[in-house]
MOPAC internal coordinates of N, CA, C and O (Angstrom, degrees):
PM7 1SCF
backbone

  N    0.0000 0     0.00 0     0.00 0    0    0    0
  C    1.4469 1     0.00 0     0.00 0    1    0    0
  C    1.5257 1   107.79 1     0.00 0    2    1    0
  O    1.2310 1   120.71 1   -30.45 1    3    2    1
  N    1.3466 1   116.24 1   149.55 1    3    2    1
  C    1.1029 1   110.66 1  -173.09 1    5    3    2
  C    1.5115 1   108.26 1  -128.69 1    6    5    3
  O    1.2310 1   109.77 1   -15.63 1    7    6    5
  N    1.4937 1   136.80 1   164.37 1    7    6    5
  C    1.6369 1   131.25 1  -154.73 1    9    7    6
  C    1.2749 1    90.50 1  -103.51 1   10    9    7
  O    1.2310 1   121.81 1   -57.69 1   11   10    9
  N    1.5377 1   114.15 1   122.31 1   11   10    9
  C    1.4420 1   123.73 1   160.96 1   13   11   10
  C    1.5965 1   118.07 1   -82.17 1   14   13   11
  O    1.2310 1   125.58 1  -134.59 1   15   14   13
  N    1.5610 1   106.88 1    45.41 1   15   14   13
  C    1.6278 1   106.94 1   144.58 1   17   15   14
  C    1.7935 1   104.74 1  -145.30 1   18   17   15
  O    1.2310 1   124.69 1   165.57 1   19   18   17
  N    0.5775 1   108.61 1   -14.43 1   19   18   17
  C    1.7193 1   123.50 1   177.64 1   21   19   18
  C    1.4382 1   105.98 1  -112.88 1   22   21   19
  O    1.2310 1   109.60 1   100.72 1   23   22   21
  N    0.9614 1   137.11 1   -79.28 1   23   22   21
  C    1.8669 1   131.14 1   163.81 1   25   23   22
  C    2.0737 1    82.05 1   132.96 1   26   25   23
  O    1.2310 1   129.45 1  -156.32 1   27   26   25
  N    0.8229 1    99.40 1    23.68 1   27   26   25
  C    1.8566 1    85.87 1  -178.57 1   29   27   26
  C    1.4909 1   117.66 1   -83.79 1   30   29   27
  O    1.2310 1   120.82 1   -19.79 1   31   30   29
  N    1.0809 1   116.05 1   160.21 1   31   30   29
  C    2.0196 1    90.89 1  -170.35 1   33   31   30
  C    1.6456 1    96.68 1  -108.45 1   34   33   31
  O    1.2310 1   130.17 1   -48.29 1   35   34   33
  N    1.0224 1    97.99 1   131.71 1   35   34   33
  C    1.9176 1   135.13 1  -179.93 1   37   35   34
  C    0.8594 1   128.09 1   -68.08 1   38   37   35
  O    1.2310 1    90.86 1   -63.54 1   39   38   37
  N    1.7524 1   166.27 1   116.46 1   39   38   37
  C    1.2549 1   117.44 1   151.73 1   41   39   38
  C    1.4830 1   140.56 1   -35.01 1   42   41   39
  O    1.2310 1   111.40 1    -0.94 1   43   42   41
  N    1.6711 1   133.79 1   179.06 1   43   42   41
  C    0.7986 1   148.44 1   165.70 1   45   43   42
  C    1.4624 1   122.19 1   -39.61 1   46   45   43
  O    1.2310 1   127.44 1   133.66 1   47   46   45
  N    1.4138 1   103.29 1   -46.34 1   47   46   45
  C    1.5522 1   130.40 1  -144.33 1   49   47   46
  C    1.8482 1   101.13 1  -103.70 1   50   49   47
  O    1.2310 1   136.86 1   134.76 1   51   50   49
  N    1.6144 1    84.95 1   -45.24 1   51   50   49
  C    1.9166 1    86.24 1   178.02 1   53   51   50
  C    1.5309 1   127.49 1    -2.20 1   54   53   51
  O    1.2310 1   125.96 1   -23.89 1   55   54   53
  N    0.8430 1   106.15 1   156.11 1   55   54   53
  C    1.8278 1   102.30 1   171.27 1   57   55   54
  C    1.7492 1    93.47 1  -137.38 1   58   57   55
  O    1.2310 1   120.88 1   167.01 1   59   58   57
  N    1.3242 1   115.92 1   -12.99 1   59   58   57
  C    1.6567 1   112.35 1  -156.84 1   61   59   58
  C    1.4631 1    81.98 1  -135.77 1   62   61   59
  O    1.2310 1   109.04 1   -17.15 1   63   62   61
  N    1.6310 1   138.13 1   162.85 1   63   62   61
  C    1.6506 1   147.70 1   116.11 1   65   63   62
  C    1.4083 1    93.38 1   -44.52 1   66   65   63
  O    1.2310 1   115.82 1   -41.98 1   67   66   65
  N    1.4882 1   125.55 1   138.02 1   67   66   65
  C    1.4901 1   132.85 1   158.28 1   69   67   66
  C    1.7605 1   117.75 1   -67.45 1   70   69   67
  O    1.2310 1   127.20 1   149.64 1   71   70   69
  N    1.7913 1   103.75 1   -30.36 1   71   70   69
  C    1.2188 1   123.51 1  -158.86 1   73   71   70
  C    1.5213 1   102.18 1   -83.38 1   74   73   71
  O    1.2310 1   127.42 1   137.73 1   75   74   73
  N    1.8704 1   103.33 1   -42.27 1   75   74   73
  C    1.6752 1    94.78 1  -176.24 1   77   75   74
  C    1.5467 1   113.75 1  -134.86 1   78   77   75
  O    1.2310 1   125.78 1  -163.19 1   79   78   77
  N    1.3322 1   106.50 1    16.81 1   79   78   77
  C    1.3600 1   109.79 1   173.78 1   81   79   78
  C    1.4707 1   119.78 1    78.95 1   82   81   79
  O    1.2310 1   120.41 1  -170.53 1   83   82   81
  N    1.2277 1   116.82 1     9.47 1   83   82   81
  C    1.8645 1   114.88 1  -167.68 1   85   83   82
  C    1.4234 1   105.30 1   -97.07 1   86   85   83
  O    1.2310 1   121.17 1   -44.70 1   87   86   85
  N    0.7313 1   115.36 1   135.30 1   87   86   85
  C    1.9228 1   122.03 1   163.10 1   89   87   86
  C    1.3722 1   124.97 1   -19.37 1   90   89   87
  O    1.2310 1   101.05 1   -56.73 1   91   90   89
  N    0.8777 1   152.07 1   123.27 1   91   90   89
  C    1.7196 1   148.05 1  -178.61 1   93   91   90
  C    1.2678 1    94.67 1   -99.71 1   94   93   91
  O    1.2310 1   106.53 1   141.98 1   95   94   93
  N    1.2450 1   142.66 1   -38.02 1   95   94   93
  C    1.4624 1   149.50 1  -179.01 1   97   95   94
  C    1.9254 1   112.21 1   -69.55 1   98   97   95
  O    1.2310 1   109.78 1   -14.37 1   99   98   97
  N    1.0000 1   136.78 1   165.63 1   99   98   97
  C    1.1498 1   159.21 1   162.99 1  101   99   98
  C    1.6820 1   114.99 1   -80.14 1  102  101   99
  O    1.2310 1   118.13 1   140.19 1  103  102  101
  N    1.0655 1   121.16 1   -39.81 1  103  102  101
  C    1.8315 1   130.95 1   172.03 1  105  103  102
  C    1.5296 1    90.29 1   -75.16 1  106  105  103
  O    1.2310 1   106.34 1  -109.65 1  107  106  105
  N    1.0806 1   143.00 1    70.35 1  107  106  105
  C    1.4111 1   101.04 1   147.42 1  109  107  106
  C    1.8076 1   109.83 1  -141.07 1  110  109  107
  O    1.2310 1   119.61 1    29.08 1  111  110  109
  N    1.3260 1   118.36 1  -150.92 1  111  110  109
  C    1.6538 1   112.09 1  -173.79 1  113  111  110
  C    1.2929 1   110.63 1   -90.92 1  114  113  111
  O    1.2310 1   113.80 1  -163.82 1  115  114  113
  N    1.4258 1   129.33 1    16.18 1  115  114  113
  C    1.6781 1   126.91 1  -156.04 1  117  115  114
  C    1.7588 1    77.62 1   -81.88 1  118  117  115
  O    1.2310 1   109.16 1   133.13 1  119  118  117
  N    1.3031 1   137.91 1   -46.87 1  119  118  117
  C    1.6661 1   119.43 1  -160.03 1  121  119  118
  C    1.4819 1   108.77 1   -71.07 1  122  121  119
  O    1.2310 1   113.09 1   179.67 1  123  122  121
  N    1.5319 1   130.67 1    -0.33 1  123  122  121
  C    1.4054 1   123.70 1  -179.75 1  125  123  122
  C    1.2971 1   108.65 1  -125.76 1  126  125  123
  O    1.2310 1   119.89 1  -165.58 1  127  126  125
  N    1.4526 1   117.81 1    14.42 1  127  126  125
  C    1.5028 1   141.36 1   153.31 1  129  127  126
  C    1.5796 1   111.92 1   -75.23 1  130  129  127
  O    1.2310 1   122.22 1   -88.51 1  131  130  129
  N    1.1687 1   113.36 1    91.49 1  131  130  129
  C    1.3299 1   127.01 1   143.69 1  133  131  130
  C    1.0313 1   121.14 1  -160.24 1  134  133  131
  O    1.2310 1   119.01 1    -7.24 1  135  134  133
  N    1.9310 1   119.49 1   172.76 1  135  134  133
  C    1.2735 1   115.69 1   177.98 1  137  135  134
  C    1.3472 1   115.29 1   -66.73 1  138  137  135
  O    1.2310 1   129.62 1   -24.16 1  139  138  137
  N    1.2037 1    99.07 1   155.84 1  139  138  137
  C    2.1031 1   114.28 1  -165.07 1  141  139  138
  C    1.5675 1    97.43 1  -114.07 1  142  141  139
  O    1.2310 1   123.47 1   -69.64 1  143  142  141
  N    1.1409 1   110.96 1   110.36 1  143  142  141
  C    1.6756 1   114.19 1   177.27 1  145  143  142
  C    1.6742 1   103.88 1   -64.55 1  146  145  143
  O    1.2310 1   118.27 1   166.65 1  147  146  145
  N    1.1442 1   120.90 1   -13.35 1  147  146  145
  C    1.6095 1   123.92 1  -164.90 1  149  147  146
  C    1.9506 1    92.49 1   -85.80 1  150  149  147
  O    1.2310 1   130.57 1   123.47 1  151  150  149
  N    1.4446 1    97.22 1   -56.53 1  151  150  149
  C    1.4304 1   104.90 1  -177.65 1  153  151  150
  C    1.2300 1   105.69 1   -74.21 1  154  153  151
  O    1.2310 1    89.95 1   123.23 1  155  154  153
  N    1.2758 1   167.21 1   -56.77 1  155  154  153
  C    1.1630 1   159.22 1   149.13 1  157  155  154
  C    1.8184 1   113.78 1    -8.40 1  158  157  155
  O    1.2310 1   122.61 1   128.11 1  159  158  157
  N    0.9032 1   112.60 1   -51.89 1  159  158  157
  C    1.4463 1   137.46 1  -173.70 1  161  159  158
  C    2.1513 1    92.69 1   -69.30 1  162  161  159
  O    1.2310 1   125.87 1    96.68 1  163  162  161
  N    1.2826 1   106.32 1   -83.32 1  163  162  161
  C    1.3945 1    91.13 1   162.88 1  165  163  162
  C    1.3364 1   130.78 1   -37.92 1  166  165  163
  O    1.2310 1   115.48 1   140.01 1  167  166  165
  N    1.2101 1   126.18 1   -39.99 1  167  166  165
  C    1.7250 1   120.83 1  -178.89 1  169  167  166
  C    1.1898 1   113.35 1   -84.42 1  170  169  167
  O    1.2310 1   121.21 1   171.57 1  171  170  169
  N    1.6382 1   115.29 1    -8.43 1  171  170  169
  C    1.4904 1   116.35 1   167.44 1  173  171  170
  C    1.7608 1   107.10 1   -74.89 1  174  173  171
  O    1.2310 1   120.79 1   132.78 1  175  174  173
  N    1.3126 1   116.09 1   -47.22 1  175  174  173
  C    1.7394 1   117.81 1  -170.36 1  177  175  174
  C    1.7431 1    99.74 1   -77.52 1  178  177  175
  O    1.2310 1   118.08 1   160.92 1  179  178  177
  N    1.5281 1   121.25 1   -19.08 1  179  178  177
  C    1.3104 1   111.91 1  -153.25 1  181  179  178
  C    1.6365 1    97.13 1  -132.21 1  182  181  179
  O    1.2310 1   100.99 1  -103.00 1  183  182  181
  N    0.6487 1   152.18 1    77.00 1  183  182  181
  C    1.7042 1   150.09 1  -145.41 1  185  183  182
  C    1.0685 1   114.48 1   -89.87 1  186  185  183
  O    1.2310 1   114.05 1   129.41 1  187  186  185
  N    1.5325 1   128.86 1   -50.59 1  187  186  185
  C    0.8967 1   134.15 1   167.26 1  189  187  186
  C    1.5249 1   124.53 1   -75.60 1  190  189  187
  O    1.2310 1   118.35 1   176.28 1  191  190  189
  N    1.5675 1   120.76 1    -3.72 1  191  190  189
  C    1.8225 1   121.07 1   131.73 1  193  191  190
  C    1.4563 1   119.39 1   -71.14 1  194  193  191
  O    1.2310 1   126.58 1   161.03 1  195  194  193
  N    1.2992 1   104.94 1   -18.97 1  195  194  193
  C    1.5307 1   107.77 1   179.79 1  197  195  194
  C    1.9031 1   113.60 1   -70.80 1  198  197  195
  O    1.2310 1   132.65 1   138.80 1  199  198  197
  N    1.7478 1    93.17 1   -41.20 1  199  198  197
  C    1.2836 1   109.89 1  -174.61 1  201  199  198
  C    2.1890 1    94.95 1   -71.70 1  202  201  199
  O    1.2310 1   122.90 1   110.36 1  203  202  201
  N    0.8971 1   112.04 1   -69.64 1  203  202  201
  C    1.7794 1   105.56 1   170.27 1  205  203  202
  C    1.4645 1   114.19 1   -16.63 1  206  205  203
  O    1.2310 1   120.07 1    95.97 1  207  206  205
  N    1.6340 1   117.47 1   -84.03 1  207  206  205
  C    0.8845 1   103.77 1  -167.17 1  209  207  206
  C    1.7654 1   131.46 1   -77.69 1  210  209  207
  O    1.2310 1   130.15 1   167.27 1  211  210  209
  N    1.3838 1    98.04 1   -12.73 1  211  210  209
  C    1.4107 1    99.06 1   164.08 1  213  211  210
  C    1.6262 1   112.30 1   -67.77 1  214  213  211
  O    1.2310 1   120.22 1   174.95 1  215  214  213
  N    1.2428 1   117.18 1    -5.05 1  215  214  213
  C    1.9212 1   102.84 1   168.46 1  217  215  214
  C    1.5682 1   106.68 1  -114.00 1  218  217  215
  O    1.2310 1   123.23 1   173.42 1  219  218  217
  N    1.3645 1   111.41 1    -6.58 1  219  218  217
  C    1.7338 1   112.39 1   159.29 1  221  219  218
  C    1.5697 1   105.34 1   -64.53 1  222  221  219
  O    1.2310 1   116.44 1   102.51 1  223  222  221
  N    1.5912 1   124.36 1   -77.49 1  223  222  221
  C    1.1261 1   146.19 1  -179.29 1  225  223  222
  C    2.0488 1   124.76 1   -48.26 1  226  225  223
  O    1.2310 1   127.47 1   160.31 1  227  226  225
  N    1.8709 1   103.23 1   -19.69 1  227  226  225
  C    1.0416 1   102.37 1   177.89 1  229  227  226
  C    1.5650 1   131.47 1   -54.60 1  230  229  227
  O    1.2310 1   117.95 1   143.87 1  231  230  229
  N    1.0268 1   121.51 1   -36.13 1  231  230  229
  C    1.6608 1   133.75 1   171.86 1  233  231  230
  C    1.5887 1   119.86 1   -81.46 1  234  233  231
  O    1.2310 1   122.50 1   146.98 1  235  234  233
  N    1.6787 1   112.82 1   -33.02 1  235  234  233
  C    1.1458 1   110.65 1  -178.04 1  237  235  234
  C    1.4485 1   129.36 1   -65.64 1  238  237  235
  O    1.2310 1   135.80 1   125.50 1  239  238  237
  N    1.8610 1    87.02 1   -54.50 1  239  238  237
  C    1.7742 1   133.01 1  -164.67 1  241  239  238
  C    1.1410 1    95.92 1  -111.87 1  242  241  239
  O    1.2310 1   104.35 1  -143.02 1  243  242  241
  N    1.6703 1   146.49 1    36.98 1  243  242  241
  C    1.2715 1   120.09 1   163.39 1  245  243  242
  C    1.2896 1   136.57 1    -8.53 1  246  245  243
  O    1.2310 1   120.92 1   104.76 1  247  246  245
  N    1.4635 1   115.84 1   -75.24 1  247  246  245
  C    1.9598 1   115.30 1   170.29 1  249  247  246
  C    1.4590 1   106.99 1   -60.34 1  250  249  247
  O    1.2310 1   100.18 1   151.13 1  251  250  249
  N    0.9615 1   153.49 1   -28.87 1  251  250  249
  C    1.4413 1   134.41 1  -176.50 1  253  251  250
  C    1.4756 1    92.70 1   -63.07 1  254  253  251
  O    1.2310 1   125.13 1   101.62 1  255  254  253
  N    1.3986 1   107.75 1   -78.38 1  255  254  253
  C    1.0846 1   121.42 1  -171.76 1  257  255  254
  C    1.7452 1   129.69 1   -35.07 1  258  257  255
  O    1.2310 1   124.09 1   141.88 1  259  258  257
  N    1.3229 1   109.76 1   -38.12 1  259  258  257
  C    1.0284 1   122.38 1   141.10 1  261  259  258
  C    1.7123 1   120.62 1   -23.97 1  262  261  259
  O    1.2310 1   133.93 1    95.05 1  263  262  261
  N    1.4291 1    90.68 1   -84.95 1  263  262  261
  C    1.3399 1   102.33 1  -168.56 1  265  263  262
  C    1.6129 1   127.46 1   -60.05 1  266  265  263
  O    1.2310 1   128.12 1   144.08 1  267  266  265
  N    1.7153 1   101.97 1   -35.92 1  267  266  265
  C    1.5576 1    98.25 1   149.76 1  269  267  266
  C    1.2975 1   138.25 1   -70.82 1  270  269  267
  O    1.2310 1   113.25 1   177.38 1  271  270  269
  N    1.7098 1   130.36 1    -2.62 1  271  270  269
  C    1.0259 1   147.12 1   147.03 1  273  271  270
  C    1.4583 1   136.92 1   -45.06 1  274  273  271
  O    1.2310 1   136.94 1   139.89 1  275  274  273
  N    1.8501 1    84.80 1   -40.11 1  275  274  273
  C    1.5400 1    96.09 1  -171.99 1  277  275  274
  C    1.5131 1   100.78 1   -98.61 1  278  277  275
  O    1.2310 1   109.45 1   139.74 1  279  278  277
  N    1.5202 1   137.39 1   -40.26 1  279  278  277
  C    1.3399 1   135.23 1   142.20 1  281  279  278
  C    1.6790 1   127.75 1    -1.15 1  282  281  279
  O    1.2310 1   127.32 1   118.87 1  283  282  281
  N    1.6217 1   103.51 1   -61.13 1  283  282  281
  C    1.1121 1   141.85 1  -175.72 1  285  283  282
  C    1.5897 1    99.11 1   -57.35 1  286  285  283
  O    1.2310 1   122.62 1   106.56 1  287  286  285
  N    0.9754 1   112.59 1   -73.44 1  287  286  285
  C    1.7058 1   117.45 1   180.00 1  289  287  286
  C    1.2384 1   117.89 1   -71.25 1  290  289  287
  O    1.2310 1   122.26 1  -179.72 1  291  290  289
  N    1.0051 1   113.29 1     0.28 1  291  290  289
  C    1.6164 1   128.27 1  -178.64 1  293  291  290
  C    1.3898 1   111.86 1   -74.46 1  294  293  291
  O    1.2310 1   126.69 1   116.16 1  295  294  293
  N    1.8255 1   104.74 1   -63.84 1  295  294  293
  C    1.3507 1   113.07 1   156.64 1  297  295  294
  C    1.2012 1   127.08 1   -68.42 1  298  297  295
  O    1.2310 1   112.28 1   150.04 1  299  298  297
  N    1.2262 1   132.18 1   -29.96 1  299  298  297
  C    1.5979 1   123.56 1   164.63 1  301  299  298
  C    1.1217 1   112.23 1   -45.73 1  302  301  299
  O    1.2310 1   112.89 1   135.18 1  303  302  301
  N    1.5411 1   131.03 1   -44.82 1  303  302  301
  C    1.8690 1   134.20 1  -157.15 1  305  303  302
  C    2.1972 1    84.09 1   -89.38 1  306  305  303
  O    1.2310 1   126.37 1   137.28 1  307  306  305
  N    0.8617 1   105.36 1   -42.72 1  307  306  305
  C    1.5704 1   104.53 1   178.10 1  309  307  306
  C    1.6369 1   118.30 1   -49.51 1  310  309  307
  O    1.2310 1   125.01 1   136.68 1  311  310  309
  N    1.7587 1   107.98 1   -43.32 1  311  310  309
  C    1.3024 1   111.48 1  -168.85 1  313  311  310
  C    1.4302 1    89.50 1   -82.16 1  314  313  311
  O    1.2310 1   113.26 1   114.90 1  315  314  313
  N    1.3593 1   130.34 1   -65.10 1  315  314  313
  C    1.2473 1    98.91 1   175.71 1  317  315  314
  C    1.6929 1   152.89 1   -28.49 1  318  317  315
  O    1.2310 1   127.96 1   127.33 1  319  318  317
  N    1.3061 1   102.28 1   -52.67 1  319  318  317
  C    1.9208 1   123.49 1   174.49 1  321  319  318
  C    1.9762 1    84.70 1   -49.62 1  322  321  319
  O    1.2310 1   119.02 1   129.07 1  323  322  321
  N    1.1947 1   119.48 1   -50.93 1  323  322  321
  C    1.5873 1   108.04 1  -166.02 1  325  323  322
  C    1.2133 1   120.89 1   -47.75 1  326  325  323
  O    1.2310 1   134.73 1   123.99 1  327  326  325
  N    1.6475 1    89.10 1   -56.01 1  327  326  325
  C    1.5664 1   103.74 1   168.83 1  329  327  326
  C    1.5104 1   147.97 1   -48.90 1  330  329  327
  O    1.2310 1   137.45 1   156.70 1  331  330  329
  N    1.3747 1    83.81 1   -23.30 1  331  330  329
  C    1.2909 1   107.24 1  -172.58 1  333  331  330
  C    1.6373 1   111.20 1   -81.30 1  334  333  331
  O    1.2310 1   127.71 1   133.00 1  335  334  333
  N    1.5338 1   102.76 1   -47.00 1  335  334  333
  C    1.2067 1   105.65 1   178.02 1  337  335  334
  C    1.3819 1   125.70 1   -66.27 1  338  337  335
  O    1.2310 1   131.94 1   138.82 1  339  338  337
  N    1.5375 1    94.55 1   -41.18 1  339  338  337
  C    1.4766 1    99.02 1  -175.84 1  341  339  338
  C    1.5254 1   118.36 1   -72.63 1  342  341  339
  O    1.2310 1   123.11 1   163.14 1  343  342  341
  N    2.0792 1   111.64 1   -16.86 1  343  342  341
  C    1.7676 1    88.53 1   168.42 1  345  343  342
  C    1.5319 1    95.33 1   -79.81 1  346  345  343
  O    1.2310 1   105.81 1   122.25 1  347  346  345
  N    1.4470 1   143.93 1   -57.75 1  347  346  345
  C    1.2492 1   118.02 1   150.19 1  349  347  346
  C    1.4033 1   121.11 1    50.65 1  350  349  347
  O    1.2310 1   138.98 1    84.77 1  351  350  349
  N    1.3414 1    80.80 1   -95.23 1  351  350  349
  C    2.0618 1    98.82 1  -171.53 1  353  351  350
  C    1.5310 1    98.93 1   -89.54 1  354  353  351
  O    1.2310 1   120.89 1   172.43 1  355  354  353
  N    0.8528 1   115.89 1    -7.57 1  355  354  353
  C    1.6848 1   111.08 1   167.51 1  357  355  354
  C    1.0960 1   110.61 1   -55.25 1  358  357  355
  O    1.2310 1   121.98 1   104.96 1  359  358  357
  N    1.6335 1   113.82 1   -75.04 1  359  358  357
  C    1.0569 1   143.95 1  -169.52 1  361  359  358
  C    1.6067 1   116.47 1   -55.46 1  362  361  359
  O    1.2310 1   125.16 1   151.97 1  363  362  361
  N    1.3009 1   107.70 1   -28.03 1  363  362  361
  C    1.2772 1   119.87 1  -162.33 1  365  363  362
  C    1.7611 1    96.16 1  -102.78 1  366  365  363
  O    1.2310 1   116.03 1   144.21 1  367  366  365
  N    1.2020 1   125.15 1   -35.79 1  367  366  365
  C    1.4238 1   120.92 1   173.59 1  369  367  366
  C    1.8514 1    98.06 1   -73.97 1  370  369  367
  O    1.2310 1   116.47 1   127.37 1  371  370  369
  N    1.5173 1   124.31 1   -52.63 1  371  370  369
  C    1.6792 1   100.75 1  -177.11 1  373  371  370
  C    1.3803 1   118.17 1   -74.63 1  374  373  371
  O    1.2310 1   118.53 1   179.74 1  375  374  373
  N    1.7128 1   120.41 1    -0.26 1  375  374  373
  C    1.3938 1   117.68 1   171.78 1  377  375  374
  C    1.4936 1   108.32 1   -76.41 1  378  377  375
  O    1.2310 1   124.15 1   150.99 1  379  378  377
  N    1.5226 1   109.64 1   -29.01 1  379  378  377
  C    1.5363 1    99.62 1   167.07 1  381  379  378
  C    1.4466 1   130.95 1   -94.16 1  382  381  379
  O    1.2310 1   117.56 1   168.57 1  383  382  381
  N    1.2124 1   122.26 1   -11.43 1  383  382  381
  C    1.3293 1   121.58 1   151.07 1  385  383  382
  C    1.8422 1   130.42 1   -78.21 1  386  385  383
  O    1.2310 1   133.06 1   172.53 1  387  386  385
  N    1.0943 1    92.37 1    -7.47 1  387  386  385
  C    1.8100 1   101.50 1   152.95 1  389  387  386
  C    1.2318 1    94.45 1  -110.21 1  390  389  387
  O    1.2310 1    84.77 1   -22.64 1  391  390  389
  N    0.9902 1   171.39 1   157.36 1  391  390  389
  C    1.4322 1   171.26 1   -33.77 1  393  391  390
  C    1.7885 1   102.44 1   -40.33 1  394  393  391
  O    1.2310 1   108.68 1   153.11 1  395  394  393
  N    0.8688 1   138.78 1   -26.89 1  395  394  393
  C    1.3933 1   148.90 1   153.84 1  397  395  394
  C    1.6040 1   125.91 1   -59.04 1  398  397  395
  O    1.2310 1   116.64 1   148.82 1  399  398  397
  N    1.1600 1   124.00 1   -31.18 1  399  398  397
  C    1.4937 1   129.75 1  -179.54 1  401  399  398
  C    1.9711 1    97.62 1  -102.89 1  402  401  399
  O    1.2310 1   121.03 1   176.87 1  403  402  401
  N    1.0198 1   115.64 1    -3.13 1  403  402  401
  C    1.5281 1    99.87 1   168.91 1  405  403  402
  C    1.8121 1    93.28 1  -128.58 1  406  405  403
  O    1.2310 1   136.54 1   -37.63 1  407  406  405
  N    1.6537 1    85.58 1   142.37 1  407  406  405
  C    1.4827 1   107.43 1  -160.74 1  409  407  406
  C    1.4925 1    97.02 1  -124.69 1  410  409  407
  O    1.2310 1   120.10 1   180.00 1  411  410  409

């Protein structure tokens, strides 16, 4: 038998692909496996729920999990760039207002 999401050949008996983790069976959770715009959307404002349940959900829910993962770091690399800029211009507006009182 071979895995109808990977194409790798299986045993008979399988319950899992070894290679990609998908169901060989017909019963299983692959149809309520996908990314969740609701949960994605939370792991974008909340990251570190994003970061939780993407290591609850990693083995079960692969693509969700996924996708709140990648959300997740999305806003982390975002909050940073903000930060960055804005001490940035912090720094750069009181470097020029002390650069003004010494003559």
């Amino acid at each position: 038998m071979f895995c109808k999401n990977c194409g790798n050949e299986v045993s008979d008996r399988a319950v899992v692909c070894p290679k990609c983790g998908c169901a060989t069976n017909g019963n299983s959770n692959t149809e309520i496996d996908s990314p969740s715009t609701g949960f994605n959307v939370l792991g974008f404002f909340f990251p570190l729920i994003g970061l939780i349940l993407y290591l609850v959900w990693k083995n079960e829910y692969p693509l969700r999990a996924k996708g709140i993962g990648k959300w997740s770091l999305i806003s982390v690399i975002i909050s940073i760039v903000i930060y960055v800029i804005y001490f940035a211009l912090i720094g750069a507006a009181l470097g020029g207002l002390a650069g003004g009182y010494y003559y």
